[in-house]
DRENMARDREN-369376 format. One record per atom (N, C-alpha, C): residue in one letter; z, y, x negated; atom name. Coordinates in Angstrom, 1 decimal, decimal comma, padded with zeros to 4 digits. Each point is the difference from the previous one (the first is absolute). Layout:
! DRENMARDREN-369376
{"a" {Z Y X} "CA"}
...
***
This chain:
! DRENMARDREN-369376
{"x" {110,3 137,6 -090,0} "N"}
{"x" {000,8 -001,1 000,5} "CA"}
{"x" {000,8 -000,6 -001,1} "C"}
{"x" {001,1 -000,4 000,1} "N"}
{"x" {000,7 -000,6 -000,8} "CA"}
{"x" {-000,2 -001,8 -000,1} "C"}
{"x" {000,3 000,2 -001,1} "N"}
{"x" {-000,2 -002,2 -000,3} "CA"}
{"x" {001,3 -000,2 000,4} "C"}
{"x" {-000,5 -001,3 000,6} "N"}
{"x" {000,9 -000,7 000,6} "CA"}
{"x" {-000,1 -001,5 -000,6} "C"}
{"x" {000,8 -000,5 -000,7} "N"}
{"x" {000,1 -001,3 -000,6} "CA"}
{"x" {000,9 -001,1 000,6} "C"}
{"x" {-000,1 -001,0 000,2} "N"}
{"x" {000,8 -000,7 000,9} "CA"}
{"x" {-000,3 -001,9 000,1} "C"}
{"x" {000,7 -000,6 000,1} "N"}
{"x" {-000,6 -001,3 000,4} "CA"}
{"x" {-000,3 -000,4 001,1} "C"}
{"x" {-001,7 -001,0 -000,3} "N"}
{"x" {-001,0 000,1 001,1} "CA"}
{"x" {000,7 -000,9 001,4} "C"}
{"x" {-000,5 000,6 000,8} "N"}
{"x" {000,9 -000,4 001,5} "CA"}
{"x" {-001,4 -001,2 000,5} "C"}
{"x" {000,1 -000,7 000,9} "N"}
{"x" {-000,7 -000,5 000,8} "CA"}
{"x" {-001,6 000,7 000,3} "C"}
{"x" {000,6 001,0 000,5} "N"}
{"x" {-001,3 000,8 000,1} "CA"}
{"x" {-000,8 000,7 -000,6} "C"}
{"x" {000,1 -000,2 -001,1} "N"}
{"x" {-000,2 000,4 -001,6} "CA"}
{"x" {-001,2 -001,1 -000,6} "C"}
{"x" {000,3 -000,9 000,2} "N"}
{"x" {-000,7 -001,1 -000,5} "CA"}
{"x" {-001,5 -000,3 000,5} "C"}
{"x" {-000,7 000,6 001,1} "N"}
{"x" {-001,7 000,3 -000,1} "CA"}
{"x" {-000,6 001,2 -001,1} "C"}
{"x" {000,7 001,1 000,3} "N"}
{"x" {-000,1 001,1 -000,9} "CA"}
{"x" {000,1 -000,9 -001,2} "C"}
{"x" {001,1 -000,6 -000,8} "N"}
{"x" {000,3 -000,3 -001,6} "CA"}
{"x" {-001,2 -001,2 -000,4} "C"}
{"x" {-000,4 -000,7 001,4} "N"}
{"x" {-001,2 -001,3 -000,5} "CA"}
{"x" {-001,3 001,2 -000,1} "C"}
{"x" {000,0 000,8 000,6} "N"}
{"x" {-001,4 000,5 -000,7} "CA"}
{"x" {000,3 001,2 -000,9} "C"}
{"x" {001,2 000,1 -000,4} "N"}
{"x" {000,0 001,0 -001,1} "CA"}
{"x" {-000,3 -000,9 -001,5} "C"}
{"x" {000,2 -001,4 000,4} "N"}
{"x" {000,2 -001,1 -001,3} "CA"}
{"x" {-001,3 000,1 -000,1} "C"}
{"x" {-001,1 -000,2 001,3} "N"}
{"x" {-001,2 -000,5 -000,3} "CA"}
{"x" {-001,1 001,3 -000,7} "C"}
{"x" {001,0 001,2 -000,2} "N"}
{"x" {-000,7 001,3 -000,7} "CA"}
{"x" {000,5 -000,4 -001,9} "C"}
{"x" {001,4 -000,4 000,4} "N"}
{"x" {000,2 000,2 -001,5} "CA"}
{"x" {-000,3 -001,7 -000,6} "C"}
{"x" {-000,4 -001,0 000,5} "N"}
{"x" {-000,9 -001,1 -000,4} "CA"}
{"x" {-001,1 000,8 -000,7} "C"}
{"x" {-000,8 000,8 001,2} "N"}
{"x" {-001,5 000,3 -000,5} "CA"}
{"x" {000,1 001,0 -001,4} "C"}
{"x" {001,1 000,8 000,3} "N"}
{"x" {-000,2 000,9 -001,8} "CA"}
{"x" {000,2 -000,8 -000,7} "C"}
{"x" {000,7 -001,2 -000,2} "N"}
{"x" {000,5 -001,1 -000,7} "CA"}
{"x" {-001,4 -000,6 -000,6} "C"}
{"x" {-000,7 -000,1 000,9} "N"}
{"x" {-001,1 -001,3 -000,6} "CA"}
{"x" {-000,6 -000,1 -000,6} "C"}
{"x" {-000,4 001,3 -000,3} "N"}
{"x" {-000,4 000,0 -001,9} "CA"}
{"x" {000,8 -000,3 -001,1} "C"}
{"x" {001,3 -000,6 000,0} "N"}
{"x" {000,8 -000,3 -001,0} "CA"}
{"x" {000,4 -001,5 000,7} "C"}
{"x" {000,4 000,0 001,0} "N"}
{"x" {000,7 -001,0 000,7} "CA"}
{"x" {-001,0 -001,1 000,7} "C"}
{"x" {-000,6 -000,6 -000,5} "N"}
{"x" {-000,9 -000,9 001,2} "CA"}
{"x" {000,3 -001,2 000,8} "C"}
{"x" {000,0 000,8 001,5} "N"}
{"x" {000,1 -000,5 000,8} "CA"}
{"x" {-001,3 000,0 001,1} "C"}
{"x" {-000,3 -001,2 000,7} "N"}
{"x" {-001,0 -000,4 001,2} "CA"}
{"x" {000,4 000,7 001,0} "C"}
{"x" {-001,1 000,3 001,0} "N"}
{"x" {000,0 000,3 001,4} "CA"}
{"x" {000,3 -001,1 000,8} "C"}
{"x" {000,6 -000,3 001,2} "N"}
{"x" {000,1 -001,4 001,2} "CA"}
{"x" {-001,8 000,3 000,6} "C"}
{"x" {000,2 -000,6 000,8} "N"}
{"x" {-001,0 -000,4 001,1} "CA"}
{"x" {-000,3 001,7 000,4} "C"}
{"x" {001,3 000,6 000,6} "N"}
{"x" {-000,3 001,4 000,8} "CA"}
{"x" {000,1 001,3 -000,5} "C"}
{"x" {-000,2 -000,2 -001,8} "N"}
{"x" {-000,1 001,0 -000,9} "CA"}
{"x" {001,0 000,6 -000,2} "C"}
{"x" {001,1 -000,9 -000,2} "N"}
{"x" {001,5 000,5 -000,2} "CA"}
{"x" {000,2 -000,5 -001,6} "C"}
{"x" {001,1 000,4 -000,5} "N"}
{"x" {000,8 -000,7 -000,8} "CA"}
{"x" {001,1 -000,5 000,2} "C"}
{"x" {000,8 000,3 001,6} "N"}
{"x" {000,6 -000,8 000,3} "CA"}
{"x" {001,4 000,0 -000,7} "C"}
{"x" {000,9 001,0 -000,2} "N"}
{"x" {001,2 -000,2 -001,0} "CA"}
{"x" {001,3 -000,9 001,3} "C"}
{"x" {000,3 -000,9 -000,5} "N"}
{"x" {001,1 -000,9 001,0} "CA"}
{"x" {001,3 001,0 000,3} "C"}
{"x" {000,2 000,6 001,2} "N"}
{"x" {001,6 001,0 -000,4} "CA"}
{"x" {000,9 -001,2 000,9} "C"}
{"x" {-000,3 -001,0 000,3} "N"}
{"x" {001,1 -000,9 000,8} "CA"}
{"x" {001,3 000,2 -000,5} "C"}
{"x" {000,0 -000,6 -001,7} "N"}
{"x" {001,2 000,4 -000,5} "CA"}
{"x" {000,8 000,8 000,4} "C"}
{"x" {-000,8 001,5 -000,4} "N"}
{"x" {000,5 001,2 -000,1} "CA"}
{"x" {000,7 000,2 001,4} "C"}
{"x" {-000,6 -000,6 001,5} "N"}
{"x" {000,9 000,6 001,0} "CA"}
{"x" {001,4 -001,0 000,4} "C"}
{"x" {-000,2 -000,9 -000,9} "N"}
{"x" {001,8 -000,8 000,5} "CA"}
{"x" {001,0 000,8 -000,9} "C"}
{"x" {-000,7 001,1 -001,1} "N"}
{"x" {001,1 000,7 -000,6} "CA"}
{"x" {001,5 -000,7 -000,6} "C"}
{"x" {000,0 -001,3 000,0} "N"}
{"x" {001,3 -000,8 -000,8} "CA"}
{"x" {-000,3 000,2 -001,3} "C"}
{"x" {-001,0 -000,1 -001,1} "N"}
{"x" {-000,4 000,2 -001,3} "CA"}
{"x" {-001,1 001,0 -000,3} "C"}
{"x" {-000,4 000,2 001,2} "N"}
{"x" {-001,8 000,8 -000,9} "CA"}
{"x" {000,6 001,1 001,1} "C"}
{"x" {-000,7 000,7 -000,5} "N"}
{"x" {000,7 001,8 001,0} "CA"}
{"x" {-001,6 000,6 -000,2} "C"}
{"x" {-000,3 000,9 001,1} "N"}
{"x" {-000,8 001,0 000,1} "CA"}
{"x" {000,2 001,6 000,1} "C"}
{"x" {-000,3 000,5 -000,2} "N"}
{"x" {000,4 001,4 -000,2} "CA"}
{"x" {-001,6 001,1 000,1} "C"}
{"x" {000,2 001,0 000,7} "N"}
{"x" {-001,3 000,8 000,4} "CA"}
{"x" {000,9 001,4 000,2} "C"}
{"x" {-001,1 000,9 -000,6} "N"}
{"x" {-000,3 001,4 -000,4} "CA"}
{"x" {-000,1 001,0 001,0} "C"}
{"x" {000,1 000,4 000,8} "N"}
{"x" {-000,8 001,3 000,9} "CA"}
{"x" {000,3 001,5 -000,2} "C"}
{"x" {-001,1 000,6 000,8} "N"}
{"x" {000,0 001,7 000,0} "CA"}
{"x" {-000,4 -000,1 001,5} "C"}
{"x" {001,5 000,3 000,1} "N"}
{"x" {-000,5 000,1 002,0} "CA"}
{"x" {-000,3 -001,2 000,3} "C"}
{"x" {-000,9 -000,2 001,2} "N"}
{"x" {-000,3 -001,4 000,1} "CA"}
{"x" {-001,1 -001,0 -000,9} "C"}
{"x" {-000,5 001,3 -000,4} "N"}
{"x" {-000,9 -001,4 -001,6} "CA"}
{"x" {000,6 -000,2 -000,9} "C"}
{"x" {-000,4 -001,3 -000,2} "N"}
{"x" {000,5 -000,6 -001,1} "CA"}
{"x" {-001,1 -000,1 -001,1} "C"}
{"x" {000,7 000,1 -001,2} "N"}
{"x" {-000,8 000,5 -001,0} "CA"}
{"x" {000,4 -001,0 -001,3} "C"}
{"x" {001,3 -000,9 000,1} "N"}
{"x" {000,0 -000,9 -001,1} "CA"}
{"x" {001,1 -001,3 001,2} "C"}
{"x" {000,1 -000,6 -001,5} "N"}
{"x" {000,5 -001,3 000,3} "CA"}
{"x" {000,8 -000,4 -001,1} "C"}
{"x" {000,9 -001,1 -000,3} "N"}
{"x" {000,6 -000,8 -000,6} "CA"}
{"x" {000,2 -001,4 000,4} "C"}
{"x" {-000,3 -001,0 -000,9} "N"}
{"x" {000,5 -001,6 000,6} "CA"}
{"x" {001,1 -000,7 -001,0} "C"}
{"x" {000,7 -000,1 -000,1} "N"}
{"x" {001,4 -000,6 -000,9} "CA"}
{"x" {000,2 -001,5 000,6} "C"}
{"x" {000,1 -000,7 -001,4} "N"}
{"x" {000,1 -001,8 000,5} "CA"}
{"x" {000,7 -000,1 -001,5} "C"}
{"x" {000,9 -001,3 000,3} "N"}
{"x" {001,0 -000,2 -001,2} "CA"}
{"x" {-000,8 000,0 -001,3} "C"}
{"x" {001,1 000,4 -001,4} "N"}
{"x" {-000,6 -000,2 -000,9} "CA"}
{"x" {-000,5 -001,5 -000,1} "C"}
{"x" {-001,5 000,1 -001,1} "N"}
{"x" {-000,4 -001,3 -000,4} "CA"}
{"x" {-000,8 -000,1 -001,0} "C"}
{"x" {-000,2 001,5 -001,2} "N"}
{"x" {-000,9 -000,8 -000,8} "CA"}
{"x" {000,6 -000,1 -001,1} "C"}
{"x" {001,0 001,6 -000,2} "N"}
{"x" {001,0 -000,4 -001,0} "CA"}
{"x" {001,2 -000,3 -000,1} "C"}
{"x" {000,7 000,4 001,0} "N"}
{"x" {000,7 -000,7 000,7} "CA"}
{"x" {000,5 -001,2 000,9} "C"}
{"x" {001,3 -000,3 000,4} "N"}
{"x" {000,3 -000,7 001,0} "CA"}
{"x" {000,6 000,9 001,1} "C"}
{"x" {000,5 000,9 -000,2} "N"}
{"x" {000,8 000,6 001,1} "CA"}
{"x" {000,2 001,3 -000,1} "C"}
{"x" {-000,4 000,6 001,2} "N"}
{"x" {-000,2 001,7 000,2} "CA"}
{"x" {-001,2 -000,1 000,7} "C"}
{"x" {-000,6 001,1 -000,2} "N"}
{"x" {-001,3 000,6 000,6} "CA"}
{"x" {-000,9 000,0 -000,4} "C"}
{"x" {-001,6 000,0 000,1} "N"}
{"x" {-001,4 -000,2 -000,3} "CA"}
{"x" {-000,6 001,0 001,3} "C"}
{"x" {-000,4 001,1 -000,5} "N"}
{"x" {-001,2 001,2 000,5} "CA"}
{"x" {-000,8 -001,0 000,5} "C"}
{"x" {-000,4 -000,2 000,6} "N"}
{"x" {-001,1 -000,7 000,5} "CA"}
{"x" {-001,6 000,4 000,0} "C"}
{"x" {000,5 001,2 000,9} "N"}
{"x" {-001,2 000,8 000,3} "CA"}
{"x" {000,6 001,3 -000,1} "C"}
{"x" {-001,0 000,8 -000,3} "N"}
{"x" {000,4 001,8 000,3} "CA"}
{"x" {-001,1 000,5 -000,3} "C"}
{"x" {-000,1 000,9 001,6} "N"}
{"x" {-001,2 000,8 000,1} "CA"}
{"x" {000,0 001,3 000,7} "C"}
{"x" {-000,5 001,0 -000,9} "N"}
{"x" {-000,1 001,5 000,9} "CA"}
{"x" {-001,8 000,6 000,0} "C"}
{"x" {000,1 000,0 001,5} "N"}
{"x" {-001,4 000,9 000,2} "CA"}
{"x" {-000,4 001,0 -001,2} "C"}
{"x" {-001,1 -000,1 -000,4} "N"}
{"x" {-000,4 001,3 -001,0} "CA"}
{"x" {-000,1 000,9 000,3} "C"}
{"x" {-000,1 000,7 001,2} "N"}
{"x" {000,6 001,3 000,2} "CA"}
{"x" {001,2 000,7 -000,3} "C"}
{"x" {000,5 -001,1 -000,6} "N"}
{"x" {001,3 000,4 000,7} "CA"}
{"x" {001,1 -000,5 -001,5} "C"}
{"x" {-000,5 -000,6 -001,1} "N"}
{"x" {000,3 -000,2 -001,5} "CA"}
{"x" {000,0 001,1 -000,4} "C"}
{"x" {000,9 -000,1 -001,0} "N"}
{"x" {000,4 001,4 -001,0} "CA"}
{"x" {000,6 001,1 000,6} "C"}
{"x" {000,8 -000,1 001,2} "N"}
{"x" {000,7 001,1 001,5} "CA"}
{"x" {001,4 -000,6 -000,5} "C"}
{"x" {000,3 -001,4 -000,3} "N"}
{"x" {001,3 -000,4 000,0} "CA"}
{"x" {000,4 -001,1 000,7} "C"}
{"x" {-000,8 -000,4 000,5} "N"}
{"x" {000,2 -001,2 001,6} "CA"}
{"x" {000,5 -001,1 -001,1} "C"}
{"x" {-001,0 -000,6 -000,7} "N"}
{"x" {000,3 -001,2 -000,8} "CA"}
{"x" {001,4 000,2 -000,4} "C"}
{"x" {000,4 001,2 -000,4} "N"}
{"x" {001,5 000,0 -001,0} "CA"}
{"x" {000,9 000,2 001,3} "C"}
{"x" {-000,3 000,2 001,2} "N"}
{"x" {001,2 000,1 001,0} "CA"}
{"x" {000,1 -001,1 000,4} "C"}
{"x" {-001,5 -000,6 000,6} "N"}
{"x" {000,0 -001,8 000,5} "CA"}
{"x" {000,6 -001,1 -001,1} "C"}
{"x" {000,1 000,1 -001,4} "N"}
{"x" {000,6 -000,3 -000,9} "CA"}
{"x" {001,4 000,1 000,2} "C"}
{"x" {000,3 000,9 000,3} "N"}
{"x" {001,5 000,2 -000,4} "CA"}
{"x" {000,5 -000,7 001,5} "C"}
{"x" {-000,6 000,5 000,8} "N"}
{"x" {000,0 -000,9 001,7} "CA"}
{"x" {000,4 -001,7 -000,5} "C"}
{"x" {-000,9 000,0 -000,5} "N"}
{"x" {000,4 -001,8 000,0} "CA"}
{"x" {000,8 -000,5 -001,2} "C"}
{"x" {-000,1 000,5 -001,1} "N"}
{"x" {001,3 -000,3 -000,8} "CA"}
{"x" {001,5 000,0 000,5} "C"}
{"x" {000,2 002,0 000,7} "N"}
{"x" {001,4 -000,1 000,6} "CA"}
{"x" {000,0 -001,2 001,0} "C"}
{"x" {-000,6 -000,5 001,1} "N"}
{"x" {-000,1 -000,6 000,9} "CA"}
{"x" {000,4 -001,8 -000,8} "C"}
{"x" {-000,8 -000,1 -000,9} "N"}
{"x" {000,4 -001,7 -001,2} "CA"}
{"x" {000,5 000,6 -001,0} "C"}
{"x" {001,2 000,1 -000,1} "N"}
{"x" {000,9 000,5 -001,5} "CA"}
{"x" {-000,1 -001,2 -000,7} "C"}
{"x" {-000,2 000,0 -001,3} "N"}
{"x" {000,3 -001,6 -000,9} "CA"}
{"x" {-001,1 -000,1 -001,0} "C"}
{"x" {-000,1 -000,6 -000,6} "N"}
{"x" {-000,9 -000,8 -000,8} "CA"}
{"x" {-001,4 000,4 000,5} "C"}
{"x" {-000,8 000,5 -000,5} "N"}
{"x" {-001,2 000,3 000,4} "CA"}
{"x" {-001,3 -000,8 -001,7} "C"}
{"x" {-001,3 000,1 000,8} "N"}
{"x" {-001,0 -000,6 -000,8} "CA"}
{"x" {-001,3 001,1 000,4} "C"}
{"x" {-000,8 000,4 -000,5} "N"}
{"x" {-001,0 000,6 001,0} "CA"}
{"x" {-001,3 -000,3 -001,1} "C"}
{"x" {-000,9 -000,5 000,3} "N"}
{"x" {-001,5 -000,2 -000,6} "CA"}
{"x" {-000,9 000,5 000,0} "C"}
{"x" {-001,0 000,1 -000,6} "N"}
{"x" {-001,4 000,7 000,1} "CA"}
{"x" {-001,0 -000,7 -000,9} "C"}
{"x" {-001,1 -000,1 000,9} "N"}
{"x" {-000,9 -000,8 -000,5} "CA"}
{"x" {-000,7 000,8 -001,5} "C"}
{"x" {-000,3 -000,8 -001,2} "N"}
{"x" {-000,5 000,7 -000,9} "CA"}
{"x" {-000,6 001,1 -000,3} "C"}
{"x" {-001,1 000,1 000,5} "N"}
{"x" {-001,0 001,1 000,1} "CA"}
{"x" {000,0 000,6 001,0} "C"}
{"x" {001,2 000,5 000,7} "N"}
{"x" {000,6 001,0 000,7} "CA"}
{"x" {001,3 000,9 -000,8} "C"}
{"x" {-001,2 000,6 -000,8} "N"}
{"x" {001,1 001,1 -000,7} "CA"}
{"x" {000,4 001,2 000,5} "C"}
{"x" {000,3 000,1 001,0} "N"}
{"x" {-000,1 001,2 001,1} "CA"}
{"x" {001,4 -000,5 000,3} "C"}
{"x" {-000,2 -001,3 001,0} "N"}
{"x" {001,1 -000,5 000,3} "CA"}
{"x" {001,4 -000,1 -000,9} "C"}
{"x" {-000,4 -000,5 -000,9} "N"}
{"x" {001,2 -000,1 -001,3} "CA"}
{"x" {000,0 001,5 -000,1} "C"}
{"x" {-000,7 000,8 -000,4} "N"}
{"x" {000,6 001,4 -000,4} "CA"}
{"x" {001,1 000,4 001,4} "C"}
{"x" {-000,5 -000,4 001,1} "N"}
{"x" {000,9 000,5 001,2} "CA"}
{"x" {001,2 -000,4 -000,2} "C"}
{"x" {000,0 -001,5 000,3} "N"}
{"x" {001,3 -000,6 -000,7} "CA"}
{"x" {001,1 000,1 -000,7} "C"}
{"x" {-000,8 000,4 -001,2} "N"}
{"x" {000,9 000,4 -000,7} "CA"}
{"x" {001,0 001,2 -000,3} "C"}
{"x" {-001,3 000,9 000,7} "N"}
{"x" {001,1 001,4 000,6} "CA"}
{"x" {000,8 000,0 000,8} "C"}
{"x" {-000,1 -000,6 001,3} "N"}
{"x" {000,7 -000,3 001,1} "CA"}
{"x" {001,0 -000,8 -000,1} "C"}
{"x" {-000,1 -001,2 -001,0} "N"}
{"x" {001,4 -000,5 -000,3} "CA"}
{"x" {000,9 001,0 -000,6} "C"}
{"x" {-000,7 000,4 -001,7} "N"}
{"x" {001,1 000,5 -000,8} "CA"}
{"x" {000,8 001,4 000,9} "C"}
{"x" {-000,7 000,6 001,1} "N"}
{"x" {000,6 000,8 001,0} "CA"}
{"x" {001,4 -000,2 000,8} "C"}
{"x" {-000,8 -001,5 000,5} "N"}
{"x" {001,2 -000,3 001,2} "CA"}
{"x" {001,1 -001,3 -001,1} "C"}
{"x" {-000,1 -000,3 -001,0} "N"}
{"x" {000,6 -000,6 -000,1} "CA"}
{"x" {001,0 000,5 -001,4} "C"}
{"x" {001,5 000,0 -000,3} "N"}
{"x" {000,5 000,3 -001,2} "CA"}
{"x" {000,2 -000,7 -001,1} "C"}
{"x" {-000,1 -001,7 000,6} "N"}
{"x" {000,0 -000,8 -001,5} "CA"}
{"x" {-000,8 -000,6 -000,7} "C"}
{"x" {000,2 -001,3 -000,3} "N"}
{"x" {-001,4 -000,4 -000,9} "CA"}
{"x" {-001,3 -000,5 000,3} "C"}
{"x" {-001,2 000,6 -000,4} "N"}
{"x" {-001,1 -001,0 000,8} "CA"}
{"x" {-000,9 -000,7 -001,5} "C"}
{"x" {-000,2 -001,0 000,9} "N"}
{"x" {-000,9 -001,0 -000,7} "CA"}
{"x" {-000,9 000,3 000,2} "C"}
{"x" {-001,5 -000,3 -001,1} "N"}
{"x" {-001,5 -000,1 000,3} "CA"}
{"x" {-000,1 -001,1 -000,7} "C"}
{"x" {-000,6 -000,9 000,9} "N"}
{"x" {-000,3 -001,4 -000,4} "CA"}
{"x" {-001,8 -000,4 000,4} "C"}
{"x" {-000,8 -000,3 -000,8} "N"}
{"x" {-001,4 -000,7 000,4} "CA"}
{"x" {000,1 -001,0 -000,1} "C"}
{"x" {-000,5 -000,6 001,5} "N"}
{"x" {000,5 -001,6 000,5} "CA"}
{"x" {-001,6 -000,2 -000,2} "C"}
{"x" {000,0 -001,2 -001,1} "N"}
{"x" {-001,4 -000,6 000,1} "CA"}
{"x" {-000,5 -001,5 000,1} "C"}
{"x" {000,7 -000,2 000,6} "N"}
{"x" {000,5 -001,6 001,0} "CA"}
{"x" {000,6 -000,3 001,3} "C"}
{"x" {-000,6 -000,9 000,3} "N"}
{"x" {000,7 000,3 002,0} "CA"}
{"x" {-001,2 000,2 000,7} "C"}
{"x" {001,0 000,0 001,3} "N"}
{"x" {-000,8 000,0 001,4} "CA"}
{"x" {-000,4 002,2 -000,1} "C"}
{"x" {000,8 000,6 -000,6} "N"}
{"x" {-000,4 001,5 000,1} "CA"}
{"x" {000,3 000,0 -001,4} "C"}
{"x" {-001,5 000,9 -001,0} "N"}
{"x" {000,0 001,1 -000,9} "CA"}
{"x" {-000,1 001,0 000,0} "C"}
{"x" {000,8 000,6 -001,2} "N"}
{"x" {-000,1 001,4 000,1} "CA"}
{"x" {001,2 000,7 -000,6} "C"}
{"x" {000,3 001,3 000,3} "N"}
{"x" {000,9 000,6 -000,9} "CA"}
{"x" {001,0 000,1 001,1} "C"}
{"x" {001,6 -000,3 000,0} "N"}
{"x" {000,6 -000,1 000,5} "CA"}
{"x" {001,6 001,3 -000,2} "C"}
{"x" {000,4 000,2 000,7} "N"}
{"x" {001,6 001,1 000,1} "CA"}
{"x" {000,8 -000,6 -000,1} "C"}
{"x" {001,1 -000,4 -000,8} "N"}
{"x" {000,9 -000,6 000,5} "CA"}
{"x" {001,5 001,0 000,4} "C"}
{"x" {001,1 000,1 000,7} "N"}
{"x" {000,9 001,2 000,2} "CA"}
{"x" {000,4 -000,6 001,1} "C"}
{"x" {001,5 001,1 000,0} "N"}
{"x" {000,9 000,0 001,0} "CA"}
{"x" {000,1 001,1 000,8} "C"}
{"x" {-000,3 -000,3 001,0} "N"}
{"x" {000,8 001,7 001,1} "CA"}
{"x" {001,6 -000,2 000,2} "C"}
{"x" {000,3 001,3 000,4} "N"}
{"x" {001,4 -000,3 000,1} "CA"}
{"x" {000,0 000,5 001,1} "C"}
{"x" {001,4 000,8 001,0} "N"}
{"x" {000,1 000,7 000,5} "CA"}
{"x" {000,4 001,5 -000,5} "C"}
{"x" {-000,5 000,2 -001,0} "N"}
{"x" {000,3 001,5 -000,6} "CA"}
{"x" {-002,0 000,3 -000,5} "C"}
{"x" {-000,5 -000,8 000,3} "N"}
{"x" {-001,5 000,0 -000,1} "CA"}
{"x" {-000,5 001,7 001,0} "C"}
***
């Protein structure tokens, strides 16, 4: 089946709330976060479906979906451009290419100023990052460790263009 990358429609948004609540749980050995009342973690996509500043974006093969993207304005080192929010691919389905296609999916899609993070002791992540940027992008990137703020961590700083 071929991937299909695209931004998330209406009907997209039950599938991407419990794809969040898979990539919470790999998360929570580094990332800690509570369960609610009904054993959720609960990620808010309200934002994400008015689509004016936060955008959603999801992955498929056929009709499963196998990753996701959440994009909301820059904010940690920046003022203006883009902030990765979230980005997640099923582990079946890592190291095939999806991440570097859903990547490139949402960069062409937000041309500009970009920021993308990773929590410290996710060196996996940053090694991904880092490939996948210097791939899709031709000019300069920053690495910056933000150790102050509402988010730490090791940070991307760069531009996409339209020749990305």
């Amino acid at each position: 089946m071929p991937l299909v990358c695209r931004n998330a429609e209406a009907d997209d948004f039950p599938a991407l709330q419990q794809l969040l609540e898979l990539y919470q749980y790999e998360l929570s050995d580094i990332w800690h976060q509570d369960l609610d009342a009904r054993a959720r973690y609960g990620y808010d996509l309200s934002r994400h479906k008015q689509a004016e500043r936060f955008f959603a974006h999801v992955a498929l093969e056929g009709e499963q979906y196998v990753g996701f993207a959440l994009v909301a304005p820059a904010a940690v080192t920046r003022v203006e451009g883009f902030w990765m929010e979230q980005f997640f691919v099923l582990k079946r389905h890592r190291r095939s290419g999806v991440g570097l296609q859903l990547a490139r999916h949402v960069f062409l899609t937000h041309p500009g100023l970009w920021e993308v993070g990773q929590l410290p002791v996710n060196a996996a992540a940053r090694l991904f990052w880092r490939s996948v940027i210097s791939t899709l992008t031709r000019g300069p990137v920053v690495e910056l460790q933000v150790t102050e703020g509402w988010w730490q961590g090791f940070v991307q700083q760069f531009r996409i263009g339209g020749d990305a």
